[in-house]
C-alpha positions in Angstrom: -13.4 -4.6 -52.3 -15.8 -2.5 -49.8 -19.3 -3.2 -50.1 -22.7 -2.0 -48.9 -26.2 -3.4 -48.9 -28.0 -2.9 -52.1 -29.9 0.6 -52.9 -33.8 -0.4 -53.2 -33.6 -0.3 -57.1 -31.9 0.3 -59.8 -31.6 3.5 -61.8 -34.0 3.5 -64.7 -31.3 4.3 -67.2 -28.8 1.8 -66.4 -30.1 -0.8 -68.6 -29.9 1.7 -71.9 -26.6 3.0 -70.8 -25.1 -0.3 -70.9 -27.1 -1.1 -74.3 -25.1 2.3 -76.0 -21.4 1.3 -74.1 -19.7 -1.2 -77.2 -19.6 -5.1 -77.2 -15.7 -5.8 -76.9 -15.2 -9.9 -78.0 -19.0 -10.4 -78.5 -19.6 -9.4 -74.7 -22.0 -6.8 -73.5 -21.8 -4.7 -70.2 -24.3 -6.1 -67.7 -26.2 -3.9 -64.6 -26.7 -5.2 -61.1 -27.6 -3.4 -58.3 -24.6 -1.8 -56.1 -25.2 0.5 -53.1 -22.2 3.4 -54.0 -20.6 5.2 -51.2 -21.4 8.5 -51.9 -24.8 8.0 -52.3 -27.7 7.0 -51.1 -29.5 7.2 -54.7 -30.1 4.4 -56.3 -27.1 2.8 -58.0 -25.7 -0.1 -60.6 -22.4 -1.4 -61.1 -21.8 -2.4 -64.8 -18.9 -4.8 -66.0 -18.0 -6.6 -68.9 -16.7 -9.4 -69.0 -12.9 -10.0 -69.8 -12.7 -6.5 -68.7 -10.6 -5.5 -65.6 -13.0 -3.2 -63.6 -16.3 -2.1 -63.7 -18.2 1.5 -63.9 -20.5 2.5 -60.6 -23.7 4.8 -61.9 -26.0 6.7 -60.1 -29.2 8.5 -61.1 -30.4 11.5 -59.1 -33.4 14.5 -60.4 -31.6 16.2 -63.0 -27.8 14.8 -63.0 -26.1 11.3 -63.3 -23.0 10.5 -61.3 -20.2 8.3 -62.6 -17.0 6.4 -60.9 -15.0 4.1 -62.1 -13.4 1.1 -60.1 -11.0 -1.2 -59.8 -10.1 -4.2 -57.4 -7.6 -1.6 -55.3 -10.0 1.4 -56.2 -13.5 1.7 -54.4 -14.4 5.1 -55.4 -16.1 7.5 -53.1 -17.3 10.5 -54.9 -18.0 10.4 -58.3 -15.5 11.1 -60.7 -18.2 12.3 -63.4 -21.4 14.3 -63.2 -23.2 14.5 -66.1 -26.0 18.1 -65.8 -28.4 15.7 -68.2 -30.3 11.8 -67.2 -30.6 10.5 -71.0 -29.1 7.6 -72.0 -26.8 8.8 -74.7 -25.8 11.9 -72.8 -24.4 9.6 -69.9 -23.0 7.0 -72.2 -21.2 9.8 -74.4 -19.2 11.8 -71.4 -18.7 7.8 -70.0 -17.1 6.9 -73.8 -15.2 10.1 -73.8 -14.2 10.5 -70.0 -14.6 7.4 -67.6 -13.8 4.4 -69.4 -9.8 6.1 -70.6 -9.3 6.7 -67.2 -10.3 3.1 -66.1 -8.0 1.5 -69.2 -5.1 3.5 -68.1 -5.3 2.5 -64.4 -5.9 -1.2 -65.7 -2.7 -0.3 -68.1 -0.6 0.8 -65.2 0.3 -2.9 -64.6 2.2 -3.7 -68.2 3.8 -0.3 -67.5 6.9 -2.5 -67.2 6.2 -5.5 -68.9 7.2 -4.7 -73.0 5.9 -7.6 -74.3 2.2 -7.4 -72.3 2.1 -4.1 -73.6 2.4 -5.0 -77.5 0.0 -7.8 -76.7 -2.6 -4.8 -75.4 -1.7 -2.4 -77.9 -2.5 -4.5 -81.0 -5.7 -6.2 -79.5 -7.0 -2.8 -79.1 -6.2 -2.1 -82.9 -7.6 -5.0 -83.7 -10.9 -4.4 -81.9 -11.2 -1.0 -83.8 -10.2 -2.5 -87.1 -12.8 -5.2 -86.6 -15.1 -2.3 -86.1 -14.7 -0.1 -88.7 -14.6 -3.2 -91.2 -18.0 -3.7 -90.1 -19.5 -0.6 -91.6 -17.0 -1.1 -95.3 -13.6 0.4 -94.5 -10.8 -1.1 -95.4 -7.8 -0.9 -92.8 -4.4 -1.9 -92.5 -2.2 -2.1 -89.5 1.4 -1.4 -89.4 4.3 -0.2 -86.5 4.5 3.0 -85.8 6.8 5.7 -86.5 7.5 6.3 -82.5 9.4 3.0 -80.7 7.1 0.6 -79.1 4.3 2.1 -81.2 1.8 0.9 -83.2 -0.9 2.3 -85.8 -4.5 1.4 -88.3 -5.1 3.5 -91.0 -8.2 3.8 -93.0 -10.4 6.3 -95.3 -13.8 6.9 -96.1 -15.3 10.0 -97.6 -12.2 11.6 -98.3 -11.2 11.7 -94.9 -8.0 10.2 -93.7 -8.0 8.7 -90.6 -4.6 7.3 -88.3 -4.7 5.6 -84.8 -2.1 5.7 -83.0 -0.8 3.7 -79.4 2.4 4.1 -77.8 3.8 1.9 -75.2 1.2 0.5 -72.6 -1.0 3.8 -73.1 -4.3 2.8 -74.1 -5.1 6.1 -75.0 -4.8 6.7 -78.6 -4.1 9.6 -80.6 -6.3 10.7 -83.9 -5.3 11.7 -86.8 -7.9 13.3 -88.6 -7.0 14.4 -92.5 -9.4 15.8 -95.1 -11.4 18.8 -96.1 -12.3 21.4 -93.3 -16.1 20.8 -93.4 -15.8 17.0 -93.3 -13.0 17.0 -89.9 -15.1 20.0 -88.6 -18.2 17.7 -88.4 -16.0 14.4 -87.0 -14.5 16.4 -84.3 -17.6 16.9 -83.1 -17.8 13.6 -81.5 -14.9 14.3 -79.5 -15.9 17.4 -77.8 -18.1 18.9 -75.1 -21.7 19.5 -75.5 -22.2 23.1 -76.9 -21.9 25.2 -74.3 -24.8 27.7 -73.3 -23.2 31.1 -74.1 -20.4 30.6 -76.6 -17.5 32.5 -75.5 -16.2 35.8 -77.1 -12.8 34.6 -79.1 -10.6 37.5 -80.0 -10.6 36.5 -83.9 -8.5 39.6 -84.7 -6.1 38.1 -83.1 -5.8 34.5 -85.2 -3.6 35.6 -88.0 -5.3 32.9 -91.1 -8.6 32.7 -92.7 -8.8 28.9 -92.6 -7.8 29.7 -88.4 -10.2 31.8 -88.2 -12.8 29.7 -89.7 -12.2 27.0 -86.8 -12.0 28.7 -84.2 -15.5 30.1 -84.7 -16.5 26.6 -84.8 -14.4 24.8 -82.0 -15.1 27.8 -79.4 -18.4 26.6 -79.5 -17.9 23.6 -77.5 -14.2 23.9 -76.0 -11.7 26.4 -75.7 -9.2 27.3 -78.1 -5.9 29.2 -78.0 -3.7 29.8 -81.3 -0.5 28.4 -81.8 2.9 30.2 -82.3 2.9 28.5 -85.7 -0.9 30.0 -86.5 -2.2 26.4 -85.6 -4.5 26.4 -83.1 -5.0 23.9 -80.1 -8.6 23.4 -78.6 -10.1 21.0 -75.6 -9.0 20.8 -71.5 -7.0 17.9 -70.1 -10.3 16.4 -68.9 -10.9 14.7 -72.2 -10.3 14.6 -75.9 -7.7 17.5 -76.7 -5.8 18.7 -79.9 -4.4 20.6 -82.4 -5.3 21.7 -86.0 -2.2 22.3 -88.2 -1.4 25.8 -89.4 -2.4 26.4 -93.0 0.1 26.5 -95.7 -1.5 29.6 -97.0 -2.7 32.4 -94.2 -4.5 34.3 -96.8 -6.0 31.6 -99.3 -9.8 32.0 -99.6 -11.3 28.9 -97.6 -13.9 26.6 -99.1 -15.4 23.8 -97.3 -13.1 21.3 -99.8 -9.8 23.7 -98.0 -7.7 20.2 -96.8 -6.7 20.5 -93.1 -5.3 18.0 -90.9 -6.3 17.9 -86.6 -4.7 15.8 -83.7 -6.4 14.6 -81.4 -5.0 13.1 -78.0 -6.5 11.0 -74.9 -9.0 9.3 -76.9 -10.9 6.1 -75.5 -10.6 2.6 -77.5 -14.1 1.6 -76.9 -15.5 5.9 -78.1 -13.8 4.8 -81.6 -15.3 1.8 -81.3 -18.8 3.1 -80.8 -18.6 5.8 -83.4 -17.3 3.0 -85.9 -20.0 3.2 -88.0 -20.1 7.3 -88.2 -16.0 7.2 -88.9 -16.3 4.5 -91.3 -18.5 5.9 -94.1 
């Protein structure tokens, strides 16, 4: 692994960015300094430990820059750029789009190896039962429906909730089932910042009231495009994307108790288990 001589000192928000990223087995990410290639800013590299890999960060005026890295993998531009320097705002686009990236990479190695890859897939179920336990659900853990699959279920404030991993992907797939305003409000965590100018959405155009109703709310943050079926899909291949099933009804008057059920794709194990406590009651 390439190495440079340290930057002069750290960046003042690498100690609170690891504090937000989750504990995984009772260990916390740790900061050192790291000189990062791209820069001449100052920098950190943070690791966990028992964790393949570790993430670069460095702070400049008015953006944070992110890469992840692996043994083979010394980045050299940042694969992130986050427009804000607090804490939370860095940790959340790290949770929702650095550390998947860094799992799969890490993942690519039991791509072949069956048994490794059930070993990985139900530790990470485990670490996101454990989680949501914490904070008084109750989940249960079962095969999948799809081969070499497995899944944890769990509910808590009428909303349904199914995790899904498939094969050696560590990216896990969301179901999210309950009534509109309640999986409105939990998607989102999943999704961009609100954008400055929302985006005109040709609502004429979406066939359903309860469609209607979300894309309003989803444009807002990510792009949406309706469905053949009158569902509607919504997010960029960047990060968390999905679906929201059609309703069985197009022109049934819609309450905030209207039950509606959204996919959600390419989400990080360690961003469900930081919003544990949020998804849990």
């Amino acid at each position: 692994m390439a190495t440079t001589a340290f930057a002069a000192a750290p960046p003042a928000l690498a100690h609170p960015v690891a504090n937000l990223l989750p504990h995984r087995d009772g260990h916390a990410w740790t900061a050192a300094p790291y000189s990062a290639w791209w820069t001449g800013r100052p920098a950190v590299r943070l690791t966990q430990i028992g964790r393949p890999g570790a993430l670069i960060l460095a702070e400049n005026i008015w953006h944070s820059e992110v890469a992840w890295q692996l043994d083979d993998r010394e980045p050299y531009e940042p694969d992130l750029t986050v427009a804000r320097v607090g804490p939370w705002s860095v940790a959340r686009e790290v949770l929702r789009l650095v550390l998947p990236r860094l799992d799969d990479a890490t993942a690519a190695a039991t791509d072949h190896r069956p048994k490794d890859a059930e070993k990985a897939r139900l530790r990470h179920l485990g670490l996101i039962s454990n989680a949501v336990r914490a904070h008084g659900a109750v989940p249960h853990q079962a095969a999948g429906s799809q081969p070499n699959s497995h899944r944890l279920t769990w509910e808590a404030q009428g909303v349904s909730y199914v995790v899904t991993l498939v094969g050696s992907n560590p990216a896990c797939e969301l179901s999210i089932t309950g009534p509109v305003s309640e999986v409105e409000q939990v998607l989102l965590h999943f999704l961009p910042t609100p954008v400055e100018h929302t985006p005109r959405f040709p609502m004429r155009g979406i066939r359903t009231r309860l469609g209607r109703r979300l894309a309003a709310h989803l444009v807002q943050f990510t792009p949406v495009d309706q469905l053949d079926d009158d569902g509607l899909t919504f997010g960029e291949g960047t990060g968390p994307f999905g679906s929201v099933a059609a309703a069985g009804d197009p022109i049934a008057r819609v309450r905030d108790t209207t039950p509606v059920t959204a996919e959600l794709h390419s989400v990080g194990v360690d961003h469900l288990i930081r919003l544990a406590a949020s998804l849990a009651r």
